[in-house]
C-alpha positions in Angstrom: 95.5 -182.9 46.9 96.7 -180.9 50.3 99.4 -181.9 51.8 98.2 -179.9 54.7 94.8 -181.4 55.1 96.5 -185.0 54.2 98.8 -184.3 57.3 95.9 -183.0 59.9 93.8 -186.2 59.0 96.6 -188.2 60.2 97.4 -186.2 63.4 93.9 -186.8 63.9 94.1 -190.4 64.7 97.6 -190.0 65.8 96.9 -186.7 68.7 94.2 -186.6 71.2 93.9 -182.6 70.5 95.3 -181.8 67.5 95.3 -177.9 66.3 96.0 -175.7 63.0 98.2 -172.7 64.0 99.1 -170.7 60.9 98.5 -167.1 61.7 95.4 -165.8 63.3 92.8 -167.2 64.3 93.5 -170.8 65.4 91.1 -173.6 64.5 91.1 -175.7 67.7 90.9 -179.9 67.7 87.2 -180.0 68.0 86.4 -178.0 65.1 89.2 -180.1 63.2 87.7 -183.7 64.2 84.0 -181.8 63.1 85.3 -181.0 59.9 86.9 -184.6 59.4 83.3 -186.0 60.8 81.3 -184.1 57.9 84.0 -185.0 55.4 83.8 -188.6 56.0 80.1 -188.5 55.8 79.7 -187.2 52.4 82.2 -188.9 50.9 83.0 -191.9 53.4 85.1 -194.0 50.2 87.6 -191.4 49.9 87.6 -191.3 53.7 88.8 -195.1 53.9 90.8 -194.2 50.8 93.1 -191.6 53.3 93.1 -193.8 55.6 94.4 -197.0 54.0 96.9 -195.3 52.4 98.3 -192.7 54.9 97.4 -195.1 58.4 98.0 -198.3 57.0 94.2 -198.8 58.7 93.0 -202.1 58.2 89.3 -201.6 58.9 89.3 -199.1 56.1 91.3 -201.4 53.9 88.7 -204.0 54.2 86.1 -201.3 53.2 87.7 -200.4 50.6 88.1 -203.9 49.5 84.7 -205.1 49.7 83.6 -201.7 47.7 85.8 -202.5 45.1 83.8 -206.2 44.8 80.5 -204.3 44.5 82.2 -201.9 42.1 83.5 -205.3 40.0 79.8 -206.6 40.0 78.1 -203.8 38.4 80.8 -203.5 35.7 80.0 -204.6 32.3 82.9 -206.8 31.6 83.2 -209.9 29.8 85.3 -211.9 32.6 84.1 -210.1 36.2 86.2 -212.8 37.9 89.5 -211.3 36.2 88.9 -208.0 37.0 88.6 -208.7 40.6 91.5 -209.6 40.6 92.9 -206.7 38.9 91.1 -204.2 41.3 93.1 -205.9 43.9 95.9 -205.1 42.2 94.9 -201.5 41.3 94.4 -201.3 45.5 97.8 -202.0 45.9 99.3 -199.4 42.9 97.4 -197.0 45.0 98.5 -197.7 48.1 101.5 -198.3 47.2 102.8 -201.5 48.5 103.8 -205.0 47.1 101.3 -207.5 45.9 100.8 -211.1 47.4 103.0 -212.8 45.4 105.4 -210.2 45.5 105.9 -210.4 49.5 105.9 -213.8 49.2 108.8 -213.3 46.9 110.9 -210.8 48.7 110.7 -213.0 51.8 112.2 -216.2 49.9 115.1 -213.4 48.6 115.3 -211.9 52.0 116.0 -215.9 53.0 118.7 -215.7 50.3 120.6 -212.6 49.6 121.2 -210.8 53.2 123.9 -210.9 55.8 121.2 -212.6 57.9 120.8 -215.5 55.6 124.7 -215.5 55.3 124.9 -216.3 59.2 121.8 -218.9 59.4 124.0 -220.9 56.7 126.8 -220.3 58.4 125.1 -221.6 61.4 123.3 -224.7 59.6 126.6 -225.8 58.0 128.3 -225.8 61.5 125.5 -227.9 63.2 125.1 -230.4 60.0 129.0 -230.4 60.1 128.5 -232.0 63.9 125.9 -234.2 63.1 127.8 -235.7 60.5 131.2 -236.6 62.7 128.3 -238.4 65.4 126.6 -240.5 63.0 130.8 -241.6 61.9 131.1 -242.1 65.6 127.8 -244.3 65.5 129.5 -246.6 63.5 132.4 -247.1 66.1 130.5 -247.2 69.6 130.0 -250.6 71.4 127.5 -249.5 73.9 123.9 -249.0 73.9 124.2 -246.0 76.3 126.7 -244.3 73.9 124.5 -244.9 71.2 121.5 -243.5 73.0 124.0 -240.6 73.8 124.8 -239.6 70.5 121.2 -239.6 69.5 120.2 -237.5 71.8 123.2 -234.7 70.7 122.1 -235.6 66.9 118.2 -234.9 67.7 119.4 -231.6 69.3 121.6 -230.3 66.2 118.4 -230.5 64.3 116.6 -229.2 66.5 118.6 -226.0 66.4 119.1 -226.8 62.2 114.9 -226.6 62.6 115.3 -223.6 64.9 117.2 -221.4 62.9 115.4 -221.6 59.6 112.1 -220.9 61.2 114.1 -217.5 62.9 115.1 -216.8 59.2 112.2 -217.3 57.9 110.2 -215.1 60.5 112.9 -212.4 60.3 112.4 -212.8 56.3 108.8 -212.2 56.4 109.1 -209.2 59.0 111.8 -207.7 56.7 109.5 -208.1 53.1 106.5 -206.5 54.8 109.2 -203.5 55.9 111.2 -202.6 52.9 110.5 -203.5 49.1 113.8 -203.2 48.0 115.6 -206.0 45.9 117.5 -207.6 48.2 119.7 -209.4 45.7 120.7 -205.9 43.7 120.5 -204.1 47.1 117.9 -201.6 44.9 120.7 -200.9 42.2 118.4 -203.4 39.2 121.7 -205.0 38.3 124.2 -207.2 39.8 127.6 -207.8 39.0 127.5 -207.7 35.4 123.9 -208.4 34.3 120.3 -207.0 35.1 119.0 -208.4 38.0 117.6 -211.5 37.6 115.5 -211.3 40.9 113.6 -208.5 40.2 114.2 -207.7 36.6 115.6 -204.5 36.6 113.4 -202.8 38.9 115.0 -202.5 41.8 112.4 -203.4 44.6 109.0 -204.9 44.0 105.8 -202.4 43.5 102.6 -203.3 41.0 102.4 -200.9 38.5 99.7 -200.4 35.8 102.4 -201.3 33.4 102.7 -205.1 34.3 99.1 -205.7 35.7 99.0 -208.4 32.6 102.1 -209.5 32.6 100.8 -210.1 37.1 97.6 -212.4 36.0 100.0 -214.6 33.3 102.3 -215.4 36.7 99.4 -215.9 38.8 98.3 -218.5 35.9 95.7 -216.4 34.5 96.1 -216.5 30.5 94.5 -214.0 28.9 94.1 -213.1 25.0 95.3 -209.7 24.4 92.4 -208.8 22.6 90.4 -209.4 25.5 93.0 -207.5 27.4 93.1 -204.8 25.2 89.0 -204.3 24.8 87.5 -204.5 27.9 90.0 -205.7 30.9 92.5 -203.0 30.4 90.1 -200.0 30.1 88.1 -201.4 33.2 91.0 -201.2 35.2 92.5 -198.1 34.1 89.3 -196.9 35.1 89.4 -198.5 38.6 92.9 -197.2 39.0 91.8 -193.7 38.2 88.7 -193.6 40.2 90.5 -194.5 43.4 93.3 -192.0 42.7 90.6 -188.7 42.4 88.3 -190.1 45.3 91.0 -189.9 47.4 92.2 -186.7 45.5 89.0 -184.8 45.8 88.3 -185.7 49.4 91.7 -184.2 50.3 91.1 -180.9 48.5 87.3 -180.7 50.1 89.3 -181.3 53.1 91.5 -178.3 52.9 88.9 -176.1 51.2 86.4 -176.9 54.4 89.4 -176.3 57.2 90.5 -173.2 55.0 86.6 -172.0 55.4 86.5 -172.6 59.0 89.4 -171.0 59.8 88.2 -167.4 57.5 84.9 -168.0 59.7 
C-alpha cells in the first residue's frame, strides 16, 4: 500500500485542483483525477474500498455492502445467512470502526461514566428534588387555583427531567460515533482494582477477527464450533483477507500508475 497514492485519492475529493510536486516534472490535477478515473474503472471494488475507509463515503459503503451480499451468495457455505452477518462484521475490522451493537453500547456508557452524565444527574436529582417538596405542598393547599398552580410547576420539572435525558442521550450518541474509547476505564482496560467490566479489558470497542464468534453468540446466534471451525471461520478469514488486498493492490496500482505518469 502507498501512503502517497492513499493520500492524493483523498485530496482528490477533498481539493478542486490537487497536484504532485516532488522534484521535476510536476503531474498537474487533471492528469491526477485521469489516473484515479482509469483506476476506478478496472478495479471499481477496491475503489469503494479507499473510499469507505479513508472518506468515510457512504455511497461507496453501501457498494461495498451490497458486493459483499453477492459475494455471500456464491459462497459454498453451509449457513449463508451466518456469514452475512460475519461479512458485515469483516466490513467493519476493515474499516475500522465499532459494530452495531458496539455503538449502541458505548452510547448507554457514554450515558453513564462521563462528566456529562455526572451533570444530567446532578440536574435530574435537583428537579425530582422539587417535584417532590410540591406534591408534600399538594397535600396542604385548600385552593383549587393553588392546586392547579402546583401542577403546572410539577408538569414543567418533568418536562425539563424529559428534556435533559433526551440532550444526554443525543450528546451520548454523537460522542459513540466520535471516539471508541471505554468510557468507564477512560481507555486504561481496568478500573480501580479489577479489569474493566465494561469493555473487558480492551480498552475501547473495535471488532476483531478474534471475537467474530464470540460477536454472533451476543447477537443470539449459537453456533457449534465445529461448524465454526469447518466452514464459517475459513469463509470469513477469507472475506477479511480479500477486502484487505483489494484495497491493498488498488493502492499500489495507484502509485505505480502516478509514478509512470510522472517518468512520462
Amino acid at each position: 500500500m502507498s501512503d502517497k497514492a492513499i493520500e492524493l485519492f483523498i485530496r482528490m475529493h477533498l481539493e478542486r485542483a490537487p497536484e504532485l510536486q516532488r522534484g521535476r516534472p510536476i503531474l498537474t490535477g487533471d492528469v491526477i483525477i485521469a489516473v484515479l478515473g482509469v483506476i476506478q474503472h478496472q478495479h471499481p471494488l477496491g475503489c469503494d474500498l479507499m473510499m469507505a475507509r479513508w472518506l468515510n463515503d457512504s455511497y461507496a459503503i453501501q457498494r461495498v455492502g451490497q458486493y459483499l451480499d453477492d459475494y455471500v451468495d456464491e459462497c459454498k457455505t453451509a449457513r449463508p445467512d451466518i456469514l452475512r452477518q460475519l461479512s458485515s462484521i469483516a466490513f467493519m475490522i476493515f474499516l475500522g470502526r465499532p459494530t452495531e451493537d458496539q455503538i449502541r453500547k458505548l452510547a448507554s456508557l457514554w450515558q453513564k461514566h462521563s462528566a456529562q452524565a455526572k451533570r444530567s444527574r446532578r440536574l435530574v436529582k435537583q428537579y425530582e428534588t422539587h417535584i417532590a417538596l410540591l406534591n408534600s405542598r399538594l397535600l396542604t393547599v385548600t385552593t383549587d387555583f393553588r392546586v392547579w398552580e402546583i401542577n403546572n410547576e410539577i408538569s414543567r420539572y418533568e418536562q425539563l427531567i424529559n428534556s435533559e435525558e433526551s440532550r444526554l442521550s443525543l450528546w451520548a450518541s454523537k460522542q459513540a460515533q466520535q471516539s471508541y474509547q471505554c468510557p468507564k476505564c477512560h481507555g486504561c482496560g481496568r478500573t480501580m482494582r479489577a479489569v474493566c467490566s465494561a469493555c473487558s479489558g480492551a480498552g475501547s470497542f473495535m471488532p476483531s477477527a478474534g471475537n467474530a464468534f464470540k460477536y454472533l453468540r451476543t447477537k443470539g446466534i449459537h453456533v457449534s464450533e465445529k461448524l465454526w471451525n469447518s466452514d464459517l471461520k475459513p469463509a470469513f478469514g477469507g472475506i477479511l483477507s480479500m477486502l484487505h488486498q483489494e484495497h491493498d493492490e488498488t493502492a499500489r496500482l495507484l502509485r505505480k500508475r502516478l509514478e509512470d505518469e510522472k517518468a512520462a
